[in-house]
N, CA, C, O and CB atoms as a CASP TS submission, in Angstrom:
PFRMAT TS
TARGET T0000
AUTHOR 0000-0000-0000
METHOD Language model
MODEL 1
PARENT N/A
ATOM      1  N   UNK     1       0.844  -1.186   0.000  1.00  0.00           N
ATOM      2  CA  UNK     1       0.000   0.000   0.000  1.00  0.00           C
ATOM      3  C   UNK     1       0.891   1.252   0.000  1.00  0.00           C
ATOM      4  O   UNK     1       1.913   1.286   0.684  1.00  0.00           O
ATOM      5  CB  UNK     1      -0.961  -0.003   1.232  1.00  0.00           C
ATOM      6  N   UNK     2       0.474   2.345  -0.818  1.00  0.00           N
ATOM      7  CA  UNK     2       1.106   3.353  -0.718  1.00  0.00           C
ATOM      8  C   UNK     2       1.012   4.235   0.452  1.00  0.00           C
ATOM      9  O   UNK     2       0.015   4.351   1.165  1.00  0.00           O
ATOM     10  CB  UNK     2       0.882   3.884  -1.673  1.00  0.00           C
ATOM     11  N   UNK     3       2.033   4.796   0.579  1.00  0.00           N
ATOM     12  CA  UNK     3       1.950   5.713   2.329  1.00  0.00           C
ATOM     13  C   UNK     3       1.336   6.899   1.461  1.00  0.00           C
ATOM     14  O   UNK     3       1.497   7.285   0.304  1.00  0.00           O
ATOM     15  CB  UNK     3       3.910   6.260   3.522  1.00  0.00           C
ATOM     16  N   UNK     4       0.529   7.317   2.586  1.00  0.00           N
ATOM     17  CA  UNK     4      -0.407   8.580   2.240  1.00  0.00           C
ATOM     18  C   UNK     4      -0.031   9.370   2.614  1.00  0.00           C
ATOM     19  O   UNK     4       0.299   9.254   3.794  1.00  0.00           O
ATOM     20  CB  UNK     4      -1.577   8.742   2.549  1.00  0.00           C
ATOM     21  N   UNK     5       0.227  10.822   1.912  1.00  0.00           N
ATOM     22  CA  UNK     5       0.705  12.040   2.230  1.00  0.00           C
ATOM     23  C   UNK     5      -0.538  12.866   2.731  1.00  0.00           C
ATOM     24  O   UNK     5      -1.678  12.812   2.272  1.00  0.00           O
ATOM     25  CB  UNK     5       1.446  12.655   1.028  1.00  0.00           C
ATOM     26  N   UNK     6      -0.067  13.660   3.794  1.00  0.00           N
ATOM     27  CA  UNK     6      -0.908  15.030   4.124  1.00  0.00           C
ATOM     28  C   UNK     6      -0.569  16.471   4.123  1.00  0.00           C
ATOM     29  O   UNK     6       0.500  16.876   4.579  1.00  0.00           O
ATOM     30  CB  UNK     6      -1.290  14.966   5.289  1.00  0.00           C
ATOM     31  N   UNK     7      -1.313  17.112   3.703  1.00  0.00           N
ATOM     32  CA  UNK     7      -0.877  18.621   3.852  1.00  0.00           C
ATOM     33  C   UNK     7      -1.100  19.025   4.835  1.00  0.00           C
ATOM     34  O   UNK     7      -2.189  18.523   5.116  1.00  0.00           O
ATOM     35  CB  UNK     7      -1.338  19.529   3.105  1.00  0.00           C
ATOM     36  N   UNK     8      -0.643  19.959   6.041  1.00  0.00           N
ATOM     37  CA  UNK     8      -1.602  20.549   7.185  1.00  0.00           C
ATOM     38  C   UNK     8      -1.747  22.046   6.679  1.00  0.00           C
ATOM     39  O   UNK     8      -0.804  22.714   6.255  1.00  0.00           O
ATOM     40  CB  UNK     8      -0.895  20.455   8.895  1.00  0.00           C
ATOM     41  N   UNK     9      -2.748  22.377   6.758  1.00  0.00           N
ATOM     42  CA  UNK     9      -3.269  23.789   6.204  1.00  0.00           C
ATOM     43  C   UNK     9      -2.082  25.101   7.486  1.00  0.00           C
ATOM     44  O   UNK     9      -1.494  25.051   8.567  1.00  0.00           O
ATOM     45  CB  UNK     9      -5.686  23.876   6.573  1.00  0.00           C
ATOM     46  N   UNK    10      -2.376  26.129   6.307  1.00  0.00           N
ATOM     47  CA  UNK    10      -2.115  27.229   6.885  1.00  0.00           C
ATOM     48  C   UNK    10      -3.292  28.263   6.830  1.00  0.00           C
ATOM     49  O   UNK    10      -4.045  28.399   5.866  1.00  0.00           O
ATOM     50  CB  UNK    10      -0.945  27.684   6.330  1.00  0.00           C
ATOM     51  N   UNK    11      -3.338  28.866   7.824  1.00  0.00           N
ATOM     52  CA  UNK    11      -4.163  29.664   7.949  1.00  0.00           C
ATOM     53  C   UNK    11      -4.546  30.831   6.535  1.00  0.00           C
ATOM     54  O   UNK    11      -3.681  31.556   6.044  1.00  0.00           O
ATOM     55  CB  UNK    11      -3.683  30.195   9.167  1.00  0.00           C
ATOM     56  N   UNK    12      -5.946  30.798   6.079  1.00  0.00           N
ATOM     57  CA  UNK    12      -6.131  31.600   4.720  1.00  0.00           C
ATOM     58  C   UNK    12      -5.958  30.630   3.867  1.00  0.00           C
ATOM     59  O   UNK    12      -6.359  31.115   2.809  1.00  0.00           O
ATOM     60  CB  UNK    12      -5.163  32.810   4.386  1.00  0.00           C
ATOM     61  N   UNK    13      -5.478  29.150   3.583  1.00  0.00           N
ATOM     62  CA  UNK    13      -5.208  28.743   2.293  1.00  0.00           C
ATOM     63  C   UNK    13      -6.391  27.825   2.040  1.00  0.00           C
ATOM     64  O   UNK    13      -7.093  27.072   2.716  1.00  0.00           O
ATOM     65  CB  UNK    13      -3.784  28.078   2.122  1.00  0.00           C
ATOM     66  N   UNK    14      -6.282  28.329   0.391  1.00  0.00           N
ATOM     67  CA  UNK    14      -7.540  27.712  -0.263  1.00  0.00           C
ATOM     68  C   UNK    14      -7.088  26.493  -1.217  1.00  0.00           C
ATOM     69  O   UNK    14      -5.948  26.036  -1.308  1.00  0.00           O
ATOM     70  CB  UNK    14      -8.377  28.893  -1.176  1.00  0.00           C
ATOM     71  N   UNK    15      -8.061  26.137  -1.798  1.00  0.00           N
ATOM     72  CA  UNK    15      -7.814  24.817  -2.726  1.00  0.00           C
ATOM     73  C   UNK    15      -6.961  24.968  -3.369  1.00  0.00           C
ATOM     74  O   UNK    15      -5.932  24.433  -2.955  1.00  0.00           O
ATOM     75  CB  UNK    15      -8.711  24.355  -3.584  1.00  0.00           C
ATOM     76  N   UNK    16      -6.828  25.919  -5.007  1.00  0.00           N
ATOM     77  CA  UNK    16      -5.916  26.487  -5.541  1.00  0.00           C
ATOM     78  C   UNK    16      -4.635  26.521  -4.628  1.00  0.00           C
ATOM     79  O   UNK    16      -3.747  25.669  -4.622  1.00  0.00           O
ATOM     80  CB  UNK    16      -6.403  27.677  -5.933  1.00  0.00           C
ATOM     81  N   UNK    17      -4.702  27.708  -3.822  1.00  0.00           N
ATOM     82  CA  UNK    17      -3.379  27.848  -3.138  1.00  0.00           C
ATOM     83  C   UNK    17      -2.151  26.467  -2.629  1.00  0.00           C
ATOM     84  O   UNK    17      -0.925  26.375  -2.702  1.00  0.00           O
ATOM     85  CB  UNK    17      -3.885  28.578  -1.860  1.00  0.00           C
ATOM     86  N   UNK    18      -3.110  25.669  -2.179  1.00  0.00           N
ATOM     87  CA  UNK    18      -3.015  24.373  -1.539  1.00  0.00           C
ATOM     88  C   UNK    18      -2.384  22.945  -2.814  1.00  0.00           C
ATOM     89  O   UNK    18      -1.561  22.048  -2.635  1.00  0.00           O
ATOM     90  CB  UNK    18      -4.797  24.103  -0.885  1.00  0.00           C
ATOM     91  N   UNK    19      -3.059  23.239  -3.799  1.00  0.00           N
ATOM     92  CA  UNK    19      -2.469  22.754  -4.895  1.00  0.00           C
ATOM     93  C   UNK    19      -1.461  23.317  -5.728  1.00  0.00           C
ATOM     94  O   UNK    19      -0.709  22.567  -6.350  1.00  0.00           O
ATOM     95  CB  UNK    19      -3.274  22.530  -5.547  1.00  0.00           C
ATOM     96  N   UNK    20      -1.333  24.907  -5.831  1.00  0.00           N
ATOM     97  CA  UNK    20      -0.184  25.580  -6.789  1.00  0.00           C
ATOM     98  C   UNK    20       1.084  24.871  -5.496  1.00  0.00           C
ATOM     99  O   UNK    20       2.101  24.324  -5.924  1.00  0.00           O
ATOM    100  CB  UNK    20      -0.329  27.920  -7.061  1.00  0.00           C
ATOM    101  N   UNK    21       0.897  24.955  -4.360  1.00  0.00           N
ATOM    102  CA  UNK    21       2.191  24.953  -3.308  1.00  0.00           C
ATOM    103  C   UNK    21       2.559  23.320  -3.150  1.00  0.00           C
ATOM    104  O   UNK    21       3.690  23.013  -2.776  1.00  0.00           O
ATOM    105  CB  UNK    21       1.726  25.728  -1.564  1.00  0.00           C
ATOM    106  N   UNK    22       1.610  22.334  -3.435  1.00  0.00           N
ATOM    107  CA  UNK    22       2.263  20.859  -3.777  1.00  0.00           C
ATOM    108  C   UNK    22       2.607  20.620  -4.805  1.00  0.00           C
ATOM    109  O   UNK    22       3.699  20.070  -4.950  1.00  0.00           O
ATOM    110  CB  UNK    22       1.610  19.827  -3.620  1.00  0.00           C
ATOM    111  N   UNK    23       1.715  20.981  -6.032  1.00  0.00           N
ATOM    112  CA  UNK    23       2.164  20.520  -7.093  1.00  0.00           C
ATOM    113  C   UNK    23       2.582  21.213  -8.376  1.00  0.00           C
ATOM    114  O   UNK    23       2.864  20.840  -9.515  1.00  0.00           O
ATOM    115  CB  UNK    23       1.421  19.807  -7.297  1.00  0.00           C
ATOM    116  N   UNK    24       2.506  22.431  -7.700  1.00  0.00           N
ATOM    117  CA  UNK    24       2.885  23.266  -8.664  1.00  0.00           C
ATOM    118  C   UNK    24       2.398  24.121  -9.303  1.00  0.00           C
ATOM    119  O   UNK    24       2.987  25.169  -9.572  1.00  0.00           O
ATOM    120  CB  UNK    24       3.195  22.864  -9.291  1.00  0.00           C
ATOM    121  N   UNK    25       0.748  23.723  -9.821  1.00  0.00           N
ATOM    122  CA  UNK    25      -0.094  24.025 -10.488  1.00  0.00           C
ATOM    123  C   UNK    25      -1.565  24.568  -9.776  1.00  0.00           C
ATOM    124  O   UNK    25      -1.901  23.646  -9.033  1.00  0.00           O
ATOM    125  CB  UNK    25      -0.112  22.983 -11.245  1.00  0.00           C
ATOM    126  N   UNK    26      -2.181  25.233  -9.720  1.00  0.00           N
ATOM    127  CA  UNK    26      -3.404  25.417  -9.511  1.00  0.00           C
ATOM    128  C   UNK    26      -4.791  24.643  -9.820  1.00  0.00           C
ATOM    129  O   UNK    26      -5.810  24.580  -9.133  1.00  0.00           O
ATOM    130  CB  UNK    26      -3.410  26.329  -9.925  1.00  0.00           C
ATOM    131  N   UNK    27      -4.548  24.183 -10.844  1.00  0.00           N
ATOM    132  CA  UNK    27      -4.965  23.206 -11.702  1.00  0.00           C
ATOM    133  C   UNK    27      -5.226  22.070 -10.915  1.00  0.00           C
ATOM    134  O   UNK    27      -6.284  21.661 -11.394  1.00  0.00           O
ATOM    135  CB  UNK    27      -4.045  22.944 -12.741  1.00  0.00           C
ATOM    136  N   UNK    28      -5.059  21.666 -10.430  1.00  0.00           N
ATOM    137  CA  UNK    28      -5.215  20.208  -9.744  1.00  0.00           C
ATOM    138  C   UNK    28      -5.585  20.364  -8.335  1.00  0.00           C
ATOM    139  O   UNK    28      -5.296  19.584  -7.428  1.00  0.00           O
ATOM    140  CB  UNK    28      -3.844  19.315  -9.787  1.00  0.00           C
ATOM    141  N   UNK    29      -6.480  21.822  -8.214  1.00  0.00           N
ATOM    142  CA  UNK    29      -7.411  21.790  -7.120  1.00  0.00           C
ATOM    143  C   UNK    29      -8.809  20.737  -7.008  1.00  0.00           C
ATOM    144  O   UNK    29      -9.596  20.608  -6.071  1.00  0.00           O
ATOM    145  CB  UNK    29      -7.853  23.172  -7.102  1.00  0.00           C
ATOM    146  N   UNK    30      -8.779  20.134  -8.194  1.00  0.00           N
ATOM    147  CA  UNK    30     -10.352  19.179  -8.134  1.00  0.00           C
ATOM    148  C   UNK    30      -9.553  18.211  -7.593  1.00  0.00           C
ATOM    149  O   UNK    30      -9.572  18.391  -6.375  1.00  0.00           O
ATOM    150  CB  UNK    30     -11.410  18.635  -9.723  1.00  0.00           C
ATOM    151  N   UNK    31      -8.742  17.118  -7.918  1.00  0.00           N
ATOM    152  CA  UNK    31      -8.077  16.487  -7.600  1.00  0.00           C
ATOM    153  C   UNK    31      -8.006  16.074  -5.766  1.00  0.00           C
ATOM    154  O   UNK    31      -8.327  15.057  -5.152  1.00  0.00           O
ATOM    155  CB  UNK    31      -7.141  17.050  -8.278  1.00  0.00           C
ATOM    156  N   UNK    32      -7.351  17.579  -5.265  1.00  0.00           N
ATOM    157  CA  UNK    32      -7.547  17.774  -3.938  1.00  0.00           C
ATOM    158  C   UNK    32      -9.244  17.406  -3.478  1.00  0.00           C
ATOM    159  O   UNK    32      -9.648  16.407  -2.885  1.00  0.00           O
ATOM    160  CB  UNK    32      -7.077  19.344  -3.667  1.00  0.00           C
ATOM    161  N   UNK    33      -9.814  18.258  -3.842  1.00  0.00           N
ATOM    162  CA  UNK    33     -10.952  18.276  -3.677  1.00  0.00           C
ATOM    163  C   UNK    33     -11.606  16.669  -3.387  1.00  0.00           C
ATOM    164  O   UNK    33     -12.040  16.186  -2.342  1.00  0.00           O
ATOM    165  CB  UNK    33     -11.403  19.026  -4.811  1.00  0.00           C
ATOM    166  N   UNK    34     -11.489  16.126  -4.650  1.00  0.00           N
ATOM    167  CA  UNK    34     -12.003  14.628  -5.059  1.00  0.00           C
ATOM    168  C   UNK    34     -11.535  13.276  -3.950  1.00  0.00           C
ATOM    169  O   UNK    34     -12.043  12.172  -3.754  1.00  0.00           O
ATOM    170  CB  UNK    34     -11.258  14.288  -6.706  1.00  0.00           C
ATOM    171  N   UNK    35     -10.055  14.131  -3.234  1.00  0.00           N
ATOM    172  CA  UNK    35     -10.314  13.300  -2.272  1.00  0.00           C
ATOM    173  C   UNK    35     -10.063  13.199  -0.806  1.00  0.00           C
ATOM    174  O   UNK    35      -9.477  12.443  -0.030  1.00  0.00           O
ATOM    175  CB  UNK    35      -9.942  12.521  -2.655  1.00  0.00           C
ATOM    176  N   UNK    36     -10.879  14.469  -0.766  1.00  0.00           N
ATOM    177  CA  UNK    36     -11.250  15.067   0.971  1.00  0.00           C
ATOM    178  C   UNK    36     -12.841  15.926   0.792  1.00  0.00           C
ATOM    179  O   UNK    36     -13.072  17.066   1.196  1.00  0.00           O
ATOM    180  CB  UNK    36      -9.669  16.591   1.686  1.00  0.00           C
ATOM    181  N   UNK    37     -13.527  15.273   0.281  1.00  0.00           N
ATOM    182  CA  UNK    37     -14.822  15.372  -0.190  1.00  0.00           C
ATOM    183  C   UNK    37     -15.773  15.884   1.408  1.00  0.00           C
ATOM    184  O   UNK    37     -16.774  16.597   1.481  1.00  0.00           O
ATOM    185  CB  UNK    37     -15.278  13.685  -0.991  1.00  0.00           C
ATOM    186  N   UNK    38     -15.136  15.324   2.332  1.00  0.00           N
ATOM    187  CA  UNK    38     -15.836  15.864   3.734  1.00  0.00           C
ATOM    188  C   UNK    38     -15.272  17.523   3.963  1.00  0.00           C
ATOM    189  O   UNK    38     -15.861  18.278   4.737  1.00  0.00           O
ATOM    190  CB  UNK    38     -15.255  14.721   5.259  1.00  0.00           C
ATOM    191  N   UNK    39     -14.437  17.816   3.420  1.00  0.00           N
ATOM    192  CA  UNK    39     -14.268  19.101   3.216  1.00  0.00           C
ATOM    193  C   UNK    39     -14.405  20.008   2.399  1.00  0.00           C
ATOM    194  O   UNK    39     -13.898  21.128   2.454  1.00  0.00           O
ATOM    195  CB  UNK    39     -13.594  19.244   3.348  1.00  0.00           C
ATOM    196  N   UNK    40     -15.421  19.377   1.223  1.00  0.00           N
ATOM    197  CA  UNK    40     -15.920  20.581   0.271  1.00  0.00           C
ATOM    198  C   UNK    40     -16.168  21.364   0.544  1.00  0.00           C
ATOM    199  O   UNK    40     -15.986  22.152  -0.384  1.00  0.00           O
ATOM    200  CB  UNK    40     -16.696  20.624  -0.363  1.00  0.00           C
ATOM    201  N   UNK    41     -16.722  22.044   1.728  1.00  0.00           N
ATOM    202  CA  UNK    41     -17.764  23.209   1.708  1.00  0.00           C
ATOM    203  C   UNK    41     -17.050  24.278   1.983  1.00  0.00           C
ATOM    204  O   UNK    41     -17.430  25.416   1.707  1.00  0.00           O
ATOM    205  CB  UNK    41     -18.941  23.134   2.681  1.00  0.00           C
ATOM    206  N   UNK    42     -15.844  23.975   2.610  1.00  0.00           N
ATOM    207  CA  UNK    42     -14.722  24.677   3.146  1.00  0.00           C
ATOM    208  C   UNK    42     -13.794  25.191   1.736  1.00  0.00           C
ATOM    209  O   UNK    42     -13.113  24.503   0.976  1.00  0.00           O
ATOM    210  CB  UNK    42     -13.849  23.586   4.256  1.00  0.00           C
ATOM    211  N   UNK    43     -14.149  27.135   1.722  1.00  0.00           N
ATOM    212  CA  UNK    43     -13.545  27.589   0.836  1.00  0.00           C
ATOM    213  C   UNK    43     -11.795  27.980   1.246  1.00  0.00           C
ATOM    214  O   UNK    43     -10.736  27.709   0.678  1.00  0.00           O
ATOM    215  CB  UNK    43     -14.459  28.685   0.436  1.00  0.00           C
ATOM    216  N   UNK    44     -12.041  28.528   2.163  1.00  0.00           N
ATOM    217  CA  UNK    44     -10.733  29.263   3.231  1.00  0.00           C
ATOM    218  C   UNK    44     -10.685  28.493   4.342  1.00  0.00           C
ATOM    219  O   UNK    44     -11.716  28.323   4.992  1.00  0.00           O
ATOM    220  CB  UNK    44     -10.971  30.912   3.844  1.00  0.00           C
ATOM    221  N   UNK    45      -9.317  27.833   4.779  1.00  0.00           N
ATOM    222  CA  UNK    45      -9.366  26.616   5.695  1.00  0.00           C
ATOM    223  C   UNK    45      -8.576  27.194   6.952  1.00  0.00           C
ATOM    224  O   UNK    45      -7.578  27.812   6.580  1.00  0.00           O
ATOM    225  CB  UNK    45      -8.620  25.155   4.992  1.00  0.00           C
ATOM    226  N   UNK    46      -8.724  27.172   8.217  1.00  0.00           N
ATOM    227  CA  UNK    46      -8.112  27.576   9.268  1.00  0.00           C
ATOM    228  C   UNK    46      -6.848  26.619   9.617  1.00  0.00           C
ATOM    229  O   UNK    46      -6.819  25.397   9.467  1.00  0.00           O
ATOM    230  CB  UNK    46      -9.115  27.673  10.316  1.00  0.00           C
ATOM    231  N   UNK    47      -6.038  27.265  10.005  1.00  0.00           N
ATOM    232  CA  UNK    47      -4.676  26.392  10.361  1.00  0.00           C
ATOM    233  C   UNK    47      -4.769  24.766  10.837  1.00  0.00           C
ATOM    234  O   UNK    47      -5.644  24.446  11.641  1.00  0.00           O
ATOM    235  CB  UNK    47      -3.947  27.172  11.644  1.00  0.00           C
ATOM    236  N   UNK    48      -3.942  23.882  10.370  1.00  0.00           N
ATOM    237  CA  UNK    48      -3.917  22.847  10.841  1.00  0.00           C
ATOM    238  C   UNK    48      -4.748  21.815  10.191  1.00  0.00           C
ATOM    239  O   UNK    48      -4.506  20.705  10.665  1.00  0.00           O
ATOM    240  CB  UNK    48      -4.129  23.036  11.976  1.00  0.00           C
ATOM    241  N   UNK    49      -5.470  21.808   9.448  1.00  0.00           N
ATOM    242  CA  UNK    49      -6.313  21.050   8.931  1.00  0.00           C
ATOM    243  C   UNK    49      -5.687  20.156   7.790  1.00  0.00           C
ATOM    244  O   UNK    49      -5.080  20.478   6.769  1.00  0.00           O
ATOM    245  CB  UNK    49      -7.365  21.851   8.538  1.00  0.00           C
ATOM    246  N   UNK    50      -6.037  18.929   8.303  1.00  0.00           N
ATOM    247  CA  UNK    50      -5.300  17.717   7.192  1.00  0.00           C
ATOM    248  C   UNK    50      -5.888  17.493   6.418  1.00  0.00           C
ATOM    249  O   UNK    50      -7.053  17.096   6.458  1.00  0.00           O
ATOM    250  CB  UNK    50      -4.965  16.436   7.491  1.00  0.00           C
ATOM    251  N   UNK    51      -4.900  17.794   5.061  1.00  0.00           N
ATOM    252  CA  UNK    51      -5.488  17.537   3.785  1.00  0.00           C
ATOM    253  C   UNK    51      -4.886  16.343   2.891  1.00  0.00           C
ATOM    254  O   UNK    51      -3.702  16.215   2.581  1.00  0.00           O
ATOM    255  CB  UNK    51      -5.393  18.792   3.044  1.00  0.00           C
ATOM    256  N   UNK    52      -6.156  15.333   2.474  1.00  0.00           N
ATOM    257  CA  UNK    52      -5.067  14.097   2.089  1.00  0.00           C
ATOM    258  C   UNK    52      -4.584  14.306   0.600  1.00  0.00           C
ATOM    259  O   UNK    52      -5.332  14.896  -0.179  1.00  0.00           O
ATOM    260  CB  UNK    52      -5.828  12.444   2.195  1.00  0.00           C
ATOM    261  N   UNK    53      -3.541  13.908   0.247  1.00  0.00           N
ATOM    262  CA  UNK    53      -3.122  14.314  -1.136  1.00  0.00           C
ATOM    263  C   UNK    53      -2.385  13.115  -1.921  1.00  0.00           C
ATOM    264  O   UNK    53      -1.508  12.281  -1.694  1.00  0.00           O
ATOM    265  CB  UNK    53      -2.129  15.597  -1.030  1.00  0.00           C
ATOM    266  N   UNK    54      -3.234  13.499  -2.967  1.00  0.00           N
ATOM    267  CA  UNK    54      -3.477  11.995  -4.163  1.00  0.00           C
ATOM    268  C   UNK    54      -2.466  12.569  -4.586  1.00  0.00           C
ATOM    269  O   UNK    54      -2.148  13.745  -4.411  1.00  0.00           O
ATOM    270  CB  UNK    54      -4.932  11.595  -5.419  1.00  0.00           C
ATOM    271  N   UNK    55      -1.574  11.238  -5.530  1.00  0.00           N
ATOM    272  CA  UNK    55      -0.152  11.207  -6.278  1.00  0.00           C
ATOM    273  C   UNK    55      -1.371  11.699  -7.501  1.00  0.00           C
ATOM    274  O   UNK    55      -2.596  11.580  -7.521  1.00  0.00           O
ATOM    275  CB  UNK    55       1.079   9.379  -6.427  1.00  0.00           C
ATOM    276  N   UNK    56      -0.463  12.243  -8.387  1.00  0.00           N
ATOM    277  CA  UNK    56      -1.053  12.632  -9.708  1.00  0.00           C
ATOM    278  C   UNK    56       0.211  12.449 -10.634  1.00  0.00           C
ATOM    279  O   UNK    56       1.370  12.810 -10.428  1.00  0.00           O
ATOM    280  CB  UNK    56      -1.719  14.244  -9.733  1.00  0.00           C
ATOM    281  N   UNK    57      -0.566  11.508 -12.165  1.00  0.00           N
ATOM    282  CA  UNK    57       0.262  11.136 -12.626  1.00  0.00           C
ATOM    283  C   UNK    57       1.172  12.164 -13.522  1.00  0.00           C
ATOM    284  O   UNK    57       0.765  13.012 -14.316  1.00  0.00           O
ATOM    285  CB  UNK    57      -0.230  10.181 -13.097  1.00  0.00           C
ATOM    286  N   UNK    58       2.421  11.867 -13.192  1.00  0.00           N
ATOM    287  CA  UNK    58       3.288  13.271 -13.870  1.00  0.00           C
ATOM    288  C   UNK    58       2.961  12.991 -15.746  1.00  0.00           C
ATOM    289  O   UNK    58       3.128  11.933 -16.352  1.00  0.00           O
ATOM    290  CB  UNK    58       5.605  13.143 -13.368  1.00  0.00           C
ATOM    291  N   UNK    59       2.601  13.951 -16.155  1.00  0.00           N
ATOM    292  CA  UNK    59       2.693  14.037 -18.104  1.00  0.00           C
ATOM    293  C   UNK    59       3.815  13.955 -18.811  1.00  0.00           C
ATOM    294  O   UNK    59       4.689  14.789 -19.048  1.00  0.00           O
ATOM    295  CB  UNK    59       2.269  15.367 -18.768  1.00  0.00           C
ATOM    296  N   UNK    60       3.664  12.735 -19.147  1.00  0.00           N
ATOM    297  CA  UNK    60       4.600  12.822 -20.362  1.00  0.00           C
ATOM    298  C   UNK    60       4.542  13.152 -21.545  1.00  0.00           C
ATOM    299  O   UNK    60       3.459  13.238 -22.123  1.00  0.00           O
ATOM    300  CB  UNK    60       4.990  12.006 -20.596  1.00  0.00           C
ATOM    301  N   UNK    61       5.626  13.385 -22.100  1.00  0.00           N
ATOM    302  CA  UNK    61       5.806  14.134 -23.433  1.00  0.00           C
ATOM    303  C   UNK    61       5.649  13.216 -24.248  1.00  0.00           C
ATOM    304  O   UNK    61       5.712  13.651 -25.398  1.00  0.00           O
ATOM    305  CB  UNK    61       7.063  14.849 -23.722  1.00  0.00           C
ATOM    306  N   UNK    62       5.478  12.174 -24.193  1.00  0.00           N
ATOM    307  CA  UNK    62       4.983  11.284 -25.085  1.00  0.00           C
ATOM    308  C   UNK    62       3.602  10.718 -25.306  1.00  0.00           C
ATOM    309  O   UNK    62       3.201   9.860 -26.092  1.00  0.00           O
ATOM    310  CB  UNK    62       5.627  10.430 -24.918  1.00  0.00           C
ATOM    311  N   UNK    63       2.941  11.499 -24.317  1.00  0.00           N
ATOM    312  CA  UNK    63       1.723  10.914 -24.062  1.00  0.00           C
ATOM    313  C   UNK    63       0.373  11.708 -25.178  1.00  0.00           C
ATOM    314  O   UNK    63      -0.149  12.821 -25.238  1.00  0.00           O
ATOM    315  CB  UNK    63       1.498  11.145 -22.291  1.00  0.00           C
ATOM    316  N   UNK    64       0.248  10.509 -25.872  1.00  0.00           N
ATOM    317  CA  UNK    64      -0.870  10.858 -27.298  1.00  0.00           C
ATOM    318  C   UNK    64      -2.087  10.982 -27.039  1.00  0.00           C
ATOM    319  O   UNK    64      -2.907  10.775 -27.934  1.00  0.00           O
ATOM    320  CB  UNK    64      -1.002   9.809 -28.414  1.00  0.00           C
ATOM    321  N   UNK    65      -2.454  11.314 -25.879  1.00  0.00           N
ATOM    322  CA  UNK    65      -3.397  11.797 -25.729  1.00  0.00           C
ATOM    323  C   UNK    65      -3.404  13.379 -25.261  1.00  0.00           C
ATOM    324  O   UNK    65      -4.371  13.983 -24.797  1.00  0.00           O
ATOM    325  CB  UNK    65      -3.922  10.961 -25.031  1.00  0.00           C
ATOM    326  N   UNK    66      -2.106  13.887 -25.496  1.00  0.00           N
ATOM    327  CA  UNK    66      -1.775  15.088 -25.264  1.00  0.00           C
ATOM    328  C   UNK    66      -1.645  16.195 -26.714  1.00  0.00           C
ATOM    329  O   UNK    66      -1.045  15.837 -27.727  1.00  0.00           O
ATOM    330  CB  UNK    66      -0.492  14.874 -24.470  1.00  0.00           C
ATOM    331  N   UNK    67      -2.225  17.371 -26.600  1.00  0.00           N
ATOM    332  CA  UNK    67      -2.746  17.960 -27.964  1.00  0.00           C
ATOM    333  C   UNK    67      -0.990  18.163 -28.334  1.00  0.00           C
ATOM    334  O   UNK    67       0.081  18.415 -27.782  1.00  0.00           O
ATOM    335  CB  UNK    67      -4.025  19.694 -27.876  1.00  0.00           C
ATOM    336  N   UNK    68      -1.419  17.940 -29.295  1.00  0.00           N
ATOM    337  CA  UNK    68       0.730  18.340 -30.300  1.00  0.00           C
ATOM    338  C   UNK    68       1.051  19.384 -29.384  1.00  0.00           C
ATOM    339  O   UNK    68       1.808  19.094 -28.458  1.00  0.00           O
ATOM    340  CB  UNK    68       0.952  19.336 -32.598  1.00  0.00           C
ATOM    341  N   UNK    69       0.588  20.613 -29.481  1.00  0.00           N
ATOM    342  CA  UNK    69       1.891  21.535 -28.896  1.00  0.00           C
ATOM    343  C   UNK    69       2.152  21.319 -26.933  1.00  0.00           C
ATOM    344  O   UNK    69       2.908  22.022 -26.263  1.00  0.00           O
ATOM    345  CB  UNK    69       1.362  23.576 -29.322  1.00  0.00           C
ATOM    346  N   UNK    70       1.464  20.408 -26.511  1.00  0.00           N
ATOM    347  CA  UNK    70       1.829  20.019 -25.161  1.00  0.00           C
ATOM    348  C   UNK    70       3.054  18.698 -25.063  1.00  0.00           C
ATOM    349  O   UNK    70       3.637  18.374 -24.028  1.00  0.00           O
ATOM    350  CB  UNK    70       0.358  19.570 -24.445  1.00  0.00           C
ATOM    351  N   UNK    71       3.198  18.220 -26.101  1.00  0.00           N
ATOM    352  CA  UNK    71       3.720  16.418 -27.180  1.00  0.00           C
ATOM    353  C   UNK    71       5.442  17.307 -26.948  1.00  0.00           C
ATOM    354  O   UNK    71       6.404  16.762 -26.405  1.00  0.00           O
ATOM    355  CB  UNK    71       2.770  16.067 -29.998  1.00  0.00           C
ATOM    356  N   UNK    72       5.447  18.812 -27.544  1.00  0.00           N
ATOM    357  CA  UNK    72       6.541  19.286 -27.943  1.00  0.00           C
ATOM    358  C   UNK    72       6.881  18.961 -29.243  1.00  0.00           C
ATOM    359  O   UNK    72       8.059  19.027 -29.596  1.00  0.00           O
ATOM    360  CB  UNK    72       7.413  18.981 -27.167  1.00  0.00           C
ATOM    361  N   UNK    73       5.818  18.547 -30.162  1.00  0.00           N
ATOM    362  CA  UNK    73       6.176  18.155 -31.316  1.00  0.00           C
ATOM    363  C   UNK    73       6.124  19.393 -32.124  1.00  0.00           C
ATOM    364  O   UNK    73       6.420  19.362 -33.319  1.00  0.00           O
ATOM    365  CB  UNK    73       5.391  17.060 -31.780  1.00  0.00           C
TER
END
């Protein structure tokens, strides 16, 4: 089984925020979301709050389901 990572919130941080600062991207706030679902409702999270965080698969440049100019072709 894979060991599960957590984020612990900082005070003021939101989904976005919470995802640009793990993974880089903003983008992969649903992700977060999708799997701490008991915490949807929660826009702005108060300090301390554990957030569980799904591996997301890194993109490859080879991957054909990716439009050409993301391919680098």
């Amino acid at each position: 089984m894979a060991n599960v990572r957590v984020y612990r919130t900082q005070s003021g941080d939101t989904w976005d925020l919470i995802a640009y600062r793990v993974y880089g991207s903003e983008g992969y706030y649903h992700d977060l979301i999708r799997s701490n679902l008991a915490l949807i409702d929660i826009a702005v999270f108060d300090a301390n709050v554990p957030i569980i965080l799904p591996e997301i698969a890194e993109e490859s440049d080879n991957d054909t389901s990716l439009p050409p100019w993301k391919r680098g072709e």
